[in-house]
C-alpha positions as CSV (number, residue, x, y, z in Angstrom):
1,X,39.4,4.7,-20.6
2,X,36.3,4.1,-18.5
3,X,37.2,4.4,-14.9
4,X,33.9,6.3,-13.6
5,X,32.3,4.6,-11.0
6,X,28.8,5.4,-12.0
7,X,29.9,3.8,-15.3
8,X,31.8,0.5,-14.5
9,X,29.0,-0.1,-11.7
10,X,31.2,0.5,-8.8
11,X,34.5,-1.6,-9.8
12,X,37.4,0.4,-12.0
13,X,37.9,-3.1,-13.8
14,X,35.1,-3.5,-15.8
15,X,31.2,-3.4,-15.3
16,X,29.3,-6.6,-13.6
17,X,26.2,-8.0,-15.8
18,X,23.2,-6.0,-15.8
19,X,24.7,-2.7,-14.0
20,X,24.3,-0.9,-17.5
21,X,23.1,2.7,-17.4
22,X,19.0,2.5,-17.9
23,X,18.6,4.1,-21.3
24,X,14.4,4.3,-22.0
25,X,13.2,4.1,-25.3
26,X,11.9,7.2,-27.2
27,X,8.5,8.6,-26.0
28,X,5.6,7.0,-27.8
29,X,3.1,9.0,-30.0
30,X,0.7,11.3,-28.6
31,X,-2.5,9.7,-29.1
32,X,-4.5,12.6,-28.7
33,X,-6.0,15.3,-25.8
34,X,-9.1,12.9,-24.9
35,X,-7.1,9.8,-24.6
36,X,-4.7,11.4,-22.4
37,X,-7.4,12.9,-20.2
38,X,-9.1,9.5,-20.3
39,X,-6.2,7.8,-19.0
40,X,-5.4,10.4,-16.4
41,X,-8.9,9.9,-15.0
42,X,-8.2,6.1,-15.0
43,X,-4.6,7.1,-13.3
44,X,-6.4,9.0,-10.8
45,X,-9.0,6.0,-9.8
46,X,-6.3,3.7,-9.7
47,X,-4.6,6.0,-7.2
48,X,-7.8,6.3,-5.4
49,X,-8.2,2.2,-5.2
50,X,-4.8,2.0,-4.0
51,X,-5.6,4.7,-0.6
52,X,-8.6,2.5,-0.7
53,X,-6.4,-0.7,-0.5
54,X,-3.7,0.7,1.5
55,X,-6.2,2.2,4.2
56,X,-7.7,-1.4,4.8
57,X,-4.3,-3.0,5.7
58,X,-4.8,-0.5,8.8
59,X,-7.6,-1.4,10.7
60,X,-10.4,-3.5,9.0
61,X,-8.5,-6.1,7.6
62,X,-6.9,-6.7,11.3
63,X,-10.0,-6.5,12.8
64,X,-11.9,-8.8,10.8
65,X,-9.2,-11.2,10.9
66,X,-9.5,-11.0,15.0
67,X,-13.7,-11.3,13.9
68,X,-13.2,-14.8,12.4
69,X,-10.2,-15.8,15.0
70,X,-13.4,-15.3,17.9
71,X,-15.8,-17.4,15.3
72,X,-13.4,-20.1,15.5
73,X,-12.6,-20.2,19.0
74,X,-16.4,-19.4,19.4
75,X,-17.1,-22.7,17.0
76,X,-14.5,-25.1,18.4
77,X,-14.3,-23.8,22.3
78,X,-10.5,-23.7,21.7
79,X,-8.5,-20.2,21.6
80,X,-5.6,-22.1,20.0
81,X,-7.8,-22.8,17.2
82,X,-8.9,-19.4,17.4
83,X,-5.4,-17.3,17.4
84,X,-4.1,-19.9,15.1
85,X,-6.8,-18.8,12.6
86,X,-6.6,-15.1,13.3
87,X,-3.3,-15.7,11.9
88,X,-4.0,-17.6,9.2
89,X,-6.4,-15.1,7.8
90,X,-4.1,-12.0,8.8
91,X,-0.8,-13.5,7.1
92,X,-3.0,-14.0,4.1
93,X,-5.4,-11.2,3.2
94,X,-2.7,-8.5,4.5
95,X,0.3,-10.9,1.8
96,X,-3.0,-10.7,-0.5
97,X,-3.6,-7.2,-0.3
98,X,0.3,-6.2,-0.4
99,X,0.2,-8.3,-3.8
100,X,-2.9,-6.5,-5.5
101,X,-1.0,-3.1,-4.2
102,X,1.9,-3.8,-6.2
103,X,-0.3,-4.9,-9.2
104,X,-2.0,-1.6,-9.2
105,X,1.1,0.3,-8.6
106,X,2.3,-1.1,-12.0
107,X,-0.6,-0.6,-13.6
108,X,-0.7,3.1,-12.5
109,X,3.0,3.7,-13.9
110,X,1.8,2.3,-17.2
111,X,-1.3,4.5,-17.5
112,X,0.2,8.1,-16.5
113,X,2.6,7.0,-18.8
114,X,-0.1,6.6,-21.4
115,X,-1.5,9.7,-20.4
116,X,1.6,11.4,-21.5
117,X,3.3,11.9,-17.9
118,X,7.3,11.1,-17.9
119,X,6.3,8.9,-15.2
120,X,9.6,6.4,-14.1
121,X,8.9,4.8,-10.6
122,X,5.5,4.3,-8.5
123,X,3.6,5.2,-5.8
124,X,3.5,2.6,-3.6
125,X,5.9,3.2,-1.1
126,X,5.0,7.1,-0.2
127,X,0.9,5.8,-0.4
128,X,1.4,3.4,2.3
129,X,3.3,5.6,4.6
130,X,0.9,7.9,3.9
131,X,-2.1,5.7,5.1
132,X,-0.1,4.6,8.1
133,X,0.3,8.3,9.0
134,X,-3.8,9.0,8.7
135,X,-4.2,5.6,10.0
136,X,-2.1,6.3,13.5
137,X,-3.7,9.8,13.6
138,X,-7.4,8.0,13.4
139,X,-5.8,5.5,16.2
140,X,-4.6,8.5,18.1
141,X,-8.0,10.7,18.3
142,X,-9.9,7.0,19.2
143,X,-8.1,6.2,22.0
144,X,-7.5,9.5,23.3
145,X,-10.2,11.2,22.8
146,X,-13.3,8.9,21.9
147,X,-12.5,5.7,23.9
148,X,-9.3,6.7,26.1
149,X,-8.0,6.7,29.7
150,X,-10.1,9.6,30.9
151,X,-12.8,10.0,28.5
152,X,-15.9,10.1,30.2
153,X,-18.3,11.3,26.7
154,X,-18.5,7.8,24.9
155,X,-16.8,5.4,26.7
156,X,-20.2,4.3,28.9
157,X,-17.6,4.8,32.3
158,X,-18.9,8.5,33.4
159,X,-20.7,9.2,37.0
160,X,-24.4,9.0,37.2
């Protein structure tokens, strides 16, 4: 009698559709040391486009969207126009780059699974807290040290 939780999928009745144990196939073929060091390389790019990516979402792709929101205003004299197309461009090359994130993500599971890595879930999640963590630390040493309250070095506000 199956009354397990972790085997019914929570209810002692029976199991609900689709809340099976995972059970992977069998590990393909090795296809040799070269191939697998080929597609780790590749695994490691991917992973390197994906910081890349991630690190954009941060800072430049926000401030170029505020760029062509002053364009527009700039263009048509009206900030409505000018927000309203800040936000445009924001909702859609931050979406845009979420989406390509999650394509690479997949696409880096596959190859260090090619490369002969037991490789199950991705890296997504722990890469983009990773760049908001360097990204808040950049923000951090800008404002407080470069361009803050009190700085007097590069900020242009010092006593002649």
């Amino acid at each position: 009698m199956r009354t397990d939780p972790s085997d019914t999928g929570g209810l002692f009745v029976g199991r609900r559709p689709g809340t099976a144990p995972v059970r992977y196939r069998t590990l393909p073929k090795r296809a040799g040391e070269l191939r697998e060091r080929f597609d780790g390389s590749l695994a490691n790019v991917l992973l390197a486009a994906m910081a890349v990516l991630s690190l954009l979402c941060w800072g430049p792709i926000p401030l170029a969207c505020l760029w062509l929101g002053s364009q527009a205003n700039y263009l048509t004299g009206s900030v409505s126009v000018g927000i309203l197309v800040a936000f445009i461009a924001l909702f859609v090359l931050l979406f845009g780059a979420l989406a390509l994130l999650r394509r690479i993500d997949q696409a880096w599971v596959l190859v260090r699974r090619a490369a002969g890595h037991d490789q199950r879930g991705g890296m997504l999640g722990r890469m983009f807290a990773a760049t908001c963590a360097i990204g808040a630390i950049l923000f951090a040493i800008w404002f407080l040290v470069l361009h803050g309250p009190g700085s007097s070095v590069f900020s242009g506000r010092g006593r002649v």
